[in-house]
C-alpha positions in Angstrom: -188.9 96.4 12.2 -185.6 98.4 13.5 -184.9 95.6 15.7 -185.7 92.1 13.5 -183.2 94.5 10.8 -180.1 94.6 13.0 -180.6 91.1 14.2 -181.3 90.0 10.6 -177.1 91.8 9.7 -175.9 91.0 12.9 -176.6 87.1 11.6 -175.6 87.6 8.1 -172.0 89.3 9.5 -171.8 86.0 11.6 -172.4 83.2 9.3 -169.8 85.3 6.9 -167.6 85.0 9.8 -168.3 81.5 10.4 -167.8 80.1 6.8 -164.5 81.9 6.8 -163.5 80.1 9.8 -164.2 77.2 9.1 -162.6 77.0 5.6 -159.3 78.7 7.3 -159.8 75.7 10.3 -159.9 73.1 7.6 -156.6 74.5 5.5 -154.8 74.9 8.9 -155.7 71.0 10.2 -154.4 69.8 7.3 -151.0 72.1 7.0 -150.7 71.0 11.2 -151.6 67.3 9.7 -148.7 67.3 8.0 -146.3 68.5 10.1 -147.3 66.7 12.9 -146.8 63.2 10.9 -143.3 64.5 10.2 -142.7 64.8 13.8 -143.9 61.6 14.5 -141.2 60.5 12.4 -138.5 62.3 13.8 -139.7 60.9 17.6 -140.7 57.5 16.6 -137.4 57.1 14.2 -134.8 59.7 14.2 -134.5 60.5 17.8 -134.7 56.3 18.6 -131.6 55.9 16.1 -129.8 58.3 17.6 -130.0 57.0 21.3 -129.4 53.3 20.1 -126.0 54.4 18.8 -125.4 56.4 22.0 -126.3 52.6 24.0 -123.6 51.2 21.7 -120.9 53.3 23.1 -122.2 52.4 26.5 -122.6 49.0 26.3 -118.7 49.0 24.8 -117.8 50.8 28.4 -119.7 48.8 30.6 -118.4 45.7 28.3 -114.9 46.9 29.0 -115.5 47.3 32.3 -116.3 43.9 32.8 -113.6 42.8 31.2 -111.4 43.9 33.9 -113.6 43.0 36.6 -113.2 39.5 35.0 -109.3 39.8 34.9 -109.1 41.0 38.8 -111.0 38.0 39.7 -108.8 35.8 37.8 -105.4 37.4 38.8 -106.2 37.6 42.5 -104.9 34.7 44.7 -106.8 32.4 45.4 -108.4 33.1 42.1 -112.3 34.0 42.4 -113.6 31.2 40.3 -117.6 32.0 41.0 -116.7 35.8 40.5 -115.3 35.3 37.5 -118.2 33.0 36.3 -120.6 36.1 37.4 -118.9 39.0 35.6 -118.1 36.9 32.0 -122.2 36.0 32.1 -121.9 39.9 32.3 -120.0 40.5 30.1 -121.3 38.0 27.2 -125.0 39.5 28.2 -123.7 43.1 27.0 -122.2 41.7 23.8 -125.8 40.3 23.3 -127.7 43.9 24.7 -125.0 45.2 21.5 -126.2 43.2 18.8 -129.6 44.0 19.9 -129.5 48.0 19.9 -127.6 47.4 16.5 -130.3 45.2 15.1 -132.7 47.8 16.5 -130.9 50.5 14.9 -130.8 49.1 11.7 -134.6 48.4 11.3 -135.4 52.0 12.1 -132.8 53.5 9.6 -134.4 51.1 7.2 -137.9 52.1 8.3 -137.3 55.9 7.6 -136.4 54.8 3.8 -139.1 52.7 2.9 -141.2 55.7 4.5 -142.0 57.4 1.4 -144.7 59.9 2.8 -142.3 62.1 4.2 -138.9 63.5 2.8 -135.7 62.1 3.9 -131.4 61.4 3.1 -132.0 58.0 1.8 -128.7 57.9 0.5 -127.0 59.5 3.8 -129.3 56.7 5.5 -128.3 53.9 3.3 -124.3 54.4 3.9 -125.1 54.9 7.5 -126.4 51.6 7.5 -123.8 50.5 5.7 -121.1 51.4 7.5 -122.7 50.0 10.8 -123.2 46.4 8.8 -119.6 46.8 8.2 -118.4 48.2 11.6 -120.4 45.4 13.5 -118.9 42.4 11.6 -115.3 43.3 10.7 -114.8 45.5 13.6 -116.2 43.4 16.2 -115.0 40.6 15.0 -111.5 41.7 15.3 -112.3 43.1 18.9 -113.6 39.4 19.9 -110.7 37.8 18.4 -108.3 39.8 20.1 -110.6 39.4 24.0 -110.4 35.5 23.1 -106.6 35.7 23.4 -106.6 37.9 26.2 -109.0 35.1 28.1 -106.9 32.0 27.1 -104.0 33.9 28.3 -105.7 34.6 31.6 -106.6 30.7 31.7 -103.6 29.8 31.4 -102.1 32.7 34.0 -99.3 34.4 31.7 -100.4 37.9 33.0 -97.5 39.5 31.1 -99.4 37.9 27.6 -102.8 39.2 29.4 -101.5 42.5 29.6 -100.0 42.7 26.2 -103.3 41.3 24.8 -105.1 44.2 27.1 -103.5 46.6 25.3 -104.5 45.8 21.9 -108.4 45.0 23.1 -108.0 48.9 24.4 -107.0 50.2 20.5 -109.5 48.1 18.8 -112.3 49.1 21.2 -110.9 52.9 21.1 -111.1 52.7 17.1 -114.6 50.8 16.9 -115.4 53.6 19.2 -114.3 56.1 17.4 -115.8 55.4 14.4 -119.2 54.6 16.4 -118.9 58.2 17.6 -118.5 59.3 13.6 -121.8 57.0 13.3 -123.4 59.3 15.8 -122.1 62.5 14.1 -123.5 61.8 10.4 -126.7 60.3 11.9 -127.5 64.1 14.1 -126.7 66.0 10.6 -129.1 63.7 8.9 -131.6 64.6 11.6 -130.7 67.7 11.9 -132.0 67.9 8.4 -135.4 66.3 9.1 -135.8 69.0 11.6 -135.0 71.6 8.9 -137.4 70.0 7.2 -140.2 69.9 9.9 -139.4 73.8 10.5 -139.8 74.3 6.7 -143.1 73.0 7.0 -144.1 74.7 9.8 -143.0 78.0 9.0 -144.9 77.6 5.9 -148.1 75.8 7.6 -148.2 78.7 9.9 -147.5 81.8 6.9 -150.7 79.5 4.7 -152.7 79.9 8.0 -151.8 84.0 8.9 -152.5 84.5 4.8 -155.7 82.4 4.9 -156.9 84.6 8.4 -156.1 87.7 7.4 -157.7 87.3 3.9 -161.1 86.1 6.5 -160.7 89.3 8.3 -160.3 91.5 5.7 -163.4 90.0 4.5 -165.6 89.9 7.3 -163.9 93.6 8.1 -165.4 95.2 4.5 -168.8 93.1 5.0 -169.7 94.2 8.7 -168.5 97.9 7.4 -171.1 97.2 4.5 -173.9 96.3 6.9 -173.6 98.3 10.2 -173.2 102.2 8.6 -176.3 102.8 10.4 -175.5 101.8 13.6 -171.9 102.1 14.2 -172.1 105.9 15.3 -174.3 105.4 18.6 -172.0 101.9 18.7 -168.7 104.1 18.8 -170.3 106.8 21.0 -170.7 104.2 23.3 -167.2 102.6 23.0 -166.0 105.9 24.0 -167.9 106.2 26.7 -166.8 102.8 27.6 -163.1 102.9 27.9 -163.4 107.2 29.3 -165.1 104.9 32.5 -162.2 102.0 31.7 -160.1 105.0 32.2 -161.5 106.1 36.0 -164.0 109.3 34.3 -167.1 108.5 36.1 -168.6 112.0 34.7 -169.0 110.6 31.3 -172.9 110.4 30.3 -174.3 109.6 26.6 -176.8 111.2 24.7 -179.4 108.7 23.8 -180.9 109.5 20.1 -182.4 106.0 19.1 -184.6 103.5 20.6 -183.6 100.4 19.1 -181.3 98.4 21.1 -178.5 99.8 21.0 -180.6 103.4 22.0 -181.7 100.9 25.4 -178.0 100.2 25.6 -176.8 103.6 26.3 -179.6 104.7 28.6 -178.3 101.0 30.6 -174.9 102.9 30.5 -175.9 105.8 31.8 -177.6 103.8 34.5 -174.6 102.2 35.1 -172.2 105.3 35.4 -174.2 106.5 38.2 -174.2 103.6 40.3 -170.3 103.2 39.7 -169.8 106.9 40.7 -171.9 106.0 44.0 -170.2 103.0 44.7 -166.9 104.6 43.8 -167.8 107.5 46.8 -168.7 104.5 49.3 -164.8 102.8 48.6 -163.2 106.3 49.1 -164.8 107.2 51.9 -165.1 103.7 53.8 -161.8 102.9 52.0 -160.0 105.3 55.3 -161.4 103.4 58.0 -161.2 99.7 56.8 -159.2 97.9 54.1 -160.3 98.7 50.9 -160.2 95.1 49.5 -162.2 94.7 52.5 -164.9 97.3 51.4 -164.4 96.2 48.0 -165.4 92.1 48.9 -168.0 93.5 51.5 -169.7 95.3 48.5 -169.1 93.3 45.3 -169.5 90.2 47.3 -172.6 89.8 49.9 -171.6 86.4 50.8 -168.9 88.0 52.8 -171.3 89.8 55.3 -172.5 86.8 56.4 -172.7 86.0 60.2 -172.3 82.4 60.5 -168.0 82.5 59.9 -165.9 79.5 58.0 -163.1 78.3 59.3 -160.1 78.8 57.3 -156.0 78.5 57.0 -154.9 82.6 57.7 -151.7 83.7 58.0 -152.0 86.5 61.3 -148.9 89.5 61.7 -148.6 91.6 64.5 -146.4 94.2 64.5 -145.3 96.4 68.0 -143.2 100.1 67.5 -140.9 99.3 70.8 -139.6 102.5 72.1 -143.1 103.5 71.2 -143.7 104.2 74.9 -140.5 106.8 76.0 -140.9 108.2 72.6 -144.7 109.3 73.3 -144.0 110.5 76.7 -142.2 113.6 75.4 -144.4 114.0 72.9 -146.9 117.1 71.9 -150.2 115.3 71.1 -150.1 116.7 67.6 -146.4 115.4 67.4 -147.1 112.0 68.5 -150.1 112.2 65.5 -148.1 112.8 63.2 -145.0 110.2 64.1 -148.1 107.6 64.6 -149.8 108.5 61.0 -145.9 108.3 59.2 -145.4 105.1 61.0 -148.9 103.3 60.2 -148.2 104.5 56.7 -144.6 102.8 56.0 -145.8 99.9 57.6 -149.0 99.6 56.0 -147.6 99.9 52.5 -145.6 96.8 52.4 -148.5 94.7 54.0 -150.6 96.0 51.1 -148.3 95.7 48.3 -147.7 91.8 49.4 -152.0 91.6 49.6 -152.0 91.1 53.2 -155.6 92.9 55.1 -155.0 95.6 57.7 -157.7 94.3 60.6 -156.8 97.1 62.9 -154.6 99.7 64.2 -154.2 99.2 68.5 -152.5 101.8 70.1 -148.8 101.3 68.2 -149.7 98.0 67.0 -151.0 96.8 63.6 -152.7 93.8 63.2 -152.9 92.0 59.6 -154.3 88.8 58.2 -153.3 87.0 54.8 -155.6 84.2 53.2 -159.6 83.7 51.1 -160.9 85.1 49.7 -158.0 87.8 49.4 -155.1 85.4 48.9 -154.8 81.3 48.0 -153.6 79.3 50.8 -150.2 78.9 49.1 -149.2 82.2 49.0 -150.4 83.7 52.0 -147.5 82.0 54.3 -145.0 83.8 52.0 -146.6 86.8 51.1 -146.6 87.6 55.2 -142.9 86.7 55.5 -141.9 89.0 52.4 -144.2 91.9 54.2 -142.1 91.4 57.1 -138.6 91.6 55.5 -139.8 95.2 53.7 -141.0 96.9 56.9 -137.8 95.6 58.9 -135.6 97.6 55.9 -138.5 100.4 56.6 -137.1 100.9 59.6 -134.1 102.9 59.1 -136.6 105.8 57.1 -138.6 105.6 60.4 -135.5 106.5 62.5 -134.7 109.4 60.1 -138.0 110.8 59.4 -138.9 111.3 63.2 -137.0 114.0 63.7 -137.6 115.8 60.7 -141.2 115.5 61.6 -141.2 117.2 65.2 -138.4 119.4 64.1 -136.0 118.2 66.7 -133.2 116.7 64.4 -130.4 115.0 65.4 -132.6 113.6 68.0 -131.1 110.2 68.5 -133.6 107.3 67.4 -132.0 104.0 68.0 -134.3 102.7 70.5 -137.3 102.8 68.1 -137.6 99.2 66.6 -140.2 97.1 65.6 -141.4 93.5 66.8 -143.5 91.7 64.4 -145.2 87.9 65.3 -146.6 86.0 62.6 -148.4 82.6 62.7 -150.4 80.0 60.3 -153.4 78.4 61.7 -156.9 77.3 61.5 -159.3 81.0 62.3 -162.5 81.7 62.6 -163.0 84.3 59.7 -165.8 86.3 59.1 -168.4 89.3 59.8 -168.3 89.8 63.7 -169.9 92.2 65.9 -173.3 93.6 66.9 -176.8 94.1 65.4 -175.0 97.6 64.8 -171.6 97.3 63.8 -170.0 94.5 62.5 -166.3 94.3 61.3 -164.6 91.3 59.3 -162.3 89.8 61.0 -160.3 86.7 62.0 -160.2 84.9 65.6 -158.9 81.8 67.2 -155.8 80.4 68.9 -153.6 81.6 65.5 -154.3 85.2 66.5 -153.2 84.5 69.8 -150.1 83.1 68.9 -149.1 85.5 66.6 -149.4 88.0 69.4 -147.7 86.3 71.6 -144.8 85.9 69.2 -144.6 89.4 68.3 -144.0 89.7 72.4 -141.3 87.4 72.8 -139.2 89.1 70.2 -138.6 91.1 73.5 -136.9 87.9 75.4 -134.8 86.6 72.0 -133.8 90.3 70.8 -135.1 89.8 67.5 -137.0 92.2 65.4 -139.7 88.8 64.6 -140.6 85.7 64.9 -142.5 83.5 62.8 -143.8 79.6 63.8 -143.2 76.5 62.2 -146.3 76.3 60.2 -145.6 79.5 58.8 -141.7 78.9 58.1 -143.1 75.6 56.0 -145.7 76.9 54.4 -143.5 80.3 53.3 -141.2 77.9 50.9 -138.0 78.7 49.6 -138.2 82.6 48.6 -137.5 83.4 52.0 -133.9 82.4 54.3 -135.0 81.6 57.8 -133.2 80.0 61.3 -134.8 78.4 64.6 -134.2 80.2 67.2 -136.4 77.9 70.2 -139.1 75.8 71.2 -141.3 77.5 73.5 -144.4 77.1 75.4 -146.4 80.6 75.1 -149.3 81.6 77.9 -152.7 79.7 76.4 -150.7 76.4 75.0 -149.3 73.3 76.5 -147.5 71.7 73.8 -143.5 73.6 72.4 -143.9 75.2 69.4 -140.7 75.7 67.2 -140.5 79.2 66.5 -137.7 80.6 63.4 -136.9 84.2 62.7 -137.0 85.7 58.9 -133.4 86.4 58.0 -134.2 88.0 54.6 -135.0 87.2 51.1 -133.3 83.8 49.4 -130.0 84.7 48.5 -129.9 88.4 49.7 -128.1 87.2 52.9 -124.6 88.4 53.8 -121.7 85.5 54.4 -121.1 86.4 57.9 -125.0 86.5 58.7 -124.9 82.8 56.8 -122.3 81.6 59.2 -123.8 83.2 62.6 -126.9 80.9 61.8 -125.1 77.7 61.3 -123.1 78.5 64.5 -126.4 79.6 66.1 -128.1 75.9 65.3 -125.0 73.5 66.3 -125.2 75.9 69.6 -128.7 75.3 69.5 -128.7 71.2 68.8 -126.0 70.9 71.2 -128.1 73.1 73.8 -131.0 70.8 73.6 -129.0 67.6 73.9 -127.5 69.0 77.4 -123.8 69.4 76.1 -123.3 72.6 77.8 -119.9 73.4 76.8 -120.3 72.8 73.2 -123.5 74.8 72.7 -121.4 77.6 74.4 -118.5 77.5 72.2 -120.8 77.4 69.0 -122.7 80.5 70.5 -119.5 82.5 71.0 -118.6 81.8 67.7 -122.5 82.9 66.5 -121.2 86.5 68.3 -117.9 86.2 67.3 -119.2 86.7 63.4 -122.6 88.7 64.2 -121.7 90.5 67.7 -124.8 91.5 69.6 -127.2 88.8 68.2 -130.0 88.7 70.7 -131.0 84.8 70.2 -127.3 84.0 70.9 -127.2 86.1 73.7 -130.0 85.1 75.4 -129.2 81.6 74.8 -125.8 81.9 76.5 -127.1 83.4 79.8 -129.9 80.3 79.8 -127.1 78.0 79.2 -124.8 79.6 81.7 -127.9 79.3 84.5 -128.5 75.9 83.7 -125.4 74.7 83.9 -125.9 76.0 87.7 -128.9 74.7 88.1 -129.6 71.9 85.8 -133.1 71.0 84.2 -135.0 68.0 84.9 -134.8 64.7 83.3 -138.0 65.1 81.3 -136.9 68.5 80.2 -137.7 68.5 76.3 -135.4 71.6 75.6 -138.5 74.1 75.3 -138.6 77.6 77.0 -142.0 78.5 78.4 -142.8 82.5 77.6 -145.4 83.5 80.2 -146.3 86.7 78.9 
């Protein structure tokens, strides 16, 4: 009986609800009805008007233009008879295109004022009209007489008449001009009064609509507080309950004093909070030792723990501490814990806040991931590179938080660095490991590349390297330059490899003009002109001294100018290691 009663007002508040809408659905429709056929006006008529008048003027340009073309064909010796022939077709076909937009114009104009379901300037419309009747057949006419002249003149070759003749076809066609362009101005007011209109009507569709909705609500609001006093207690008891959980209090219970349905809704609560407070102990604590997106997918998702992989488009980052190894060998081991754990945590942060997946930690390394189902293929490529720009600039805190940490300051710090690789590939991604222990992870030739890249920063003094698929696929938030093809250990075939700069338009003038001198040196490298690729280097180190890529470049350069490569040399480096 307590159940068929609530179910019996929960209907009645709805069908209340649902005639109210619909009344306030029909009102609007027609309101929008009406303003939409006044926009159809303004696009179909107005804004047509408006660009035929504009054509006029251009078709009086492009008229005047052939004129002349006309009267350098004619003056030239020999005189270019089939020239001339061409342009005055030209230019009789734009006097024709003229009295067609005029025509055209017209019409509309007199369109809009037989219209008499919407509001409009007839009398504005009817001297515009008017005046373009009257501007077309006196002015014209005029302007025609006085090009006839010109072009009996130029028949008969008295170029000093011609000239005379030009100059007065120049003031008539300035004046028609002229009072085209006043044409123009009195049509935009007129329209610019339709569209007062249209917002007039909008503004007061839209106020009929908020009036005609609010009055529904305020309706409905009096007759579901006439109908639900006897259950809106337990209902707000539970709302409370609700958003304290919303809010991260997973010690909120509810006391459970009915058993109609809303009584099996709060014990289903309750239910609820204890599993979310288990759950929520299972993220924390696995939350330490693997990504918590990670934990998060492996528990809300299943699919996730299957075994059988998918082949997917990742984005892989490696990143190396060098110095890592002469720093640790003077090292306490609770010292080198503690510089490791500061370390793993600025470098972490950045990868996280730009939704990339820690996969590991090995040794100093980190190893890190982007794509599904924890980023769209889009994004991933950029998301990486933008990572990699905020732990470069994380550097620096590194360097000066090392020695605070052991308590050794003024320790110098310049040989710690980092070397980050990053590469966009096909991967095998998915739940891997034994009957035992599994971890989800990615693998495949894309892993292996970006660990070789992160290596080779070593041989091109750069703090990373990212490959071509990556430097596509990262768009245009990012600035990047090539800096070599190369072969790494496991491929046969170059791969163009590009270092991130920085962040689109963040990037100083002088580091702007090192990379342009850095790629002629580099075109000019891999076309074999020696000398030139060395002059564009030096100039590379001239503006950025110390860049490794050009320095490396320059001694490879200098060697091969001793001992020069083979014919079928392609320009790639191979990187063994």
């Amino acid at each position: 009986m307590i159940k068929q009663s609530i179910r019996r007002r929960i209907v009645a508040i709805a069908a209340g609800l649902i005639v109210l809408m619909i009344a306030t659905s029909v009102l609007s429709m027609a309101m929008v009805g009406r303003v939409g056929h006044l926009l159809d006006e303004l696009t179909a008529r107005y804004n047509p008007v408006n660009e035929h008048l504009a054509r006029i003027n251009i078709l009086s340009f492009e008229r005047a233009l052939a004129l002349r073309r006309m009267m350098i064909a004619k003056m030239q010796e020999p005189p270019d008879e089939t020239g001339y022939q061409a342009r005055k077709q030209l230019f009789d076909a734009k006097a024709a295109e003229t009295d067609r937009e005029v025509q055209t114009a017209r019409e509309l104009i007199n369109a809009i004022i037989a219209d008499t379901s919407t509001p409009s300037d007839n009398a504005a419309l009817a001297r515009i009209d008017s005046r373009l009747d009257g501007l077309m057949s006196d002015g014209r006419r005029l302007l025609n007489q006085e090009i006839g002249e010109l072009l009996a003149r130029l028949d008969a070759r008295d170029f000093d008449g011609v000239r005379d003749h030009l100059s007065r076809v120049d003031a008539l066609r300035d004046e028609l001009n002229q009072r085209i362009d006043a044409l123009r101005e009195e049509m935009l007011k007129v329209s610019y009064g339709a569209i007062a209109t249209i917002r007039a009507q909008q503004s007061q569709a839209v106020l009929i609509s908020a009036i005609a909705t609010l009055l529904a609500a305020v309706i409905g609001l009096i007759f579901a507080n006439l109908v639900s006093g006897g259950i809106i207690r337990s209902v707000r008891q539970l709302l409370e309950g609700t958003r304290a959980v919303e809010a991260g209090h997973l010690d909120q219970s509810i006391d459970v004093t009915t058993r109609d349905e809303i009584g099996e809704l709060a014990a289903a609560f309750n239910r609820m909070v204890v599993q979310l407070r288990e759950n929520q102990r299972v993220r924390e604590t696995f939350g330490k030792y693997i990504d918590p997106r990670v934990v998060e997918g492996l528990i809300d998702r299943p699919n996730l723990t299957a075994t059988e992989g998918r082949r997917r488009l990742m984005t892989v980052l490696f990143c190396d501490l060098r110095g890592f190894t002469s720093l640790s060998e003077g090292l306490v081991p609770q010292g080198l814990v503690k510089v490791m754990n500061r370390y793993f945590s600025l470098m972490s942060e950045p990868i996280r806040t730009n939704r990339g997946i820690i996969d590991k930690y090995i040794g100093d390394g980190i190893m890190a991931y982007w794509g599904p189902p924890f980023v769209d293929e889009a994004d991933h490529a950029r998301l990486a590179c933008l990572a990699t720009v905020e732990m470069i600039e994380r550097i620096e805190t590194l360097r000066r938080e090392i020695p605070e940490l052991l308590g050794v300051r003024g320790t110098p710090m310049e040989k710690c660095d980092l070397r980050i690789g990053i590469a966009t590939g096909d991967a095998l991604v998915g739940s891997i490991g034994s009957d035992i222990m599994m971890s989800y992870t990615v693998m495949g030739d894309v892993v292996n590349l970006a660990s070789r890249l992160e290596g080779a920063n070593k041989a091109y003094g750069t703090r990373n390297l990212v490959c071509e698929r990556t430097m596509a696929a990262a768009g245009t938030a990012l600035e990047f330059r090539e800096v070599d093809r190369i072969v790494v250990a496991g491929q046969t075939h170059p791969e163009a490899v590009f270092e991130v700069l920085g962040r689109n338009g963040e990037l100083a003038p002088e580091r702007l003009a090192s990379r342009d001198f850095y790629r002629e040196g580099l075109t000019a490298y891999r076309e074999r002109r020696w000398d030139d690729a060395l002059r564009a280097l030096k100039a590379s180190l001239e503006v950025m001294p110390g860049d490794g890529p050009s320095l490396g470049l320059l001694d490879r350069i200098e060697n091969l100018k001793v001992n020069p490569p083979s014919q079928d040399w392609d320009g790639s480096w191979r990187i063994e290691k």
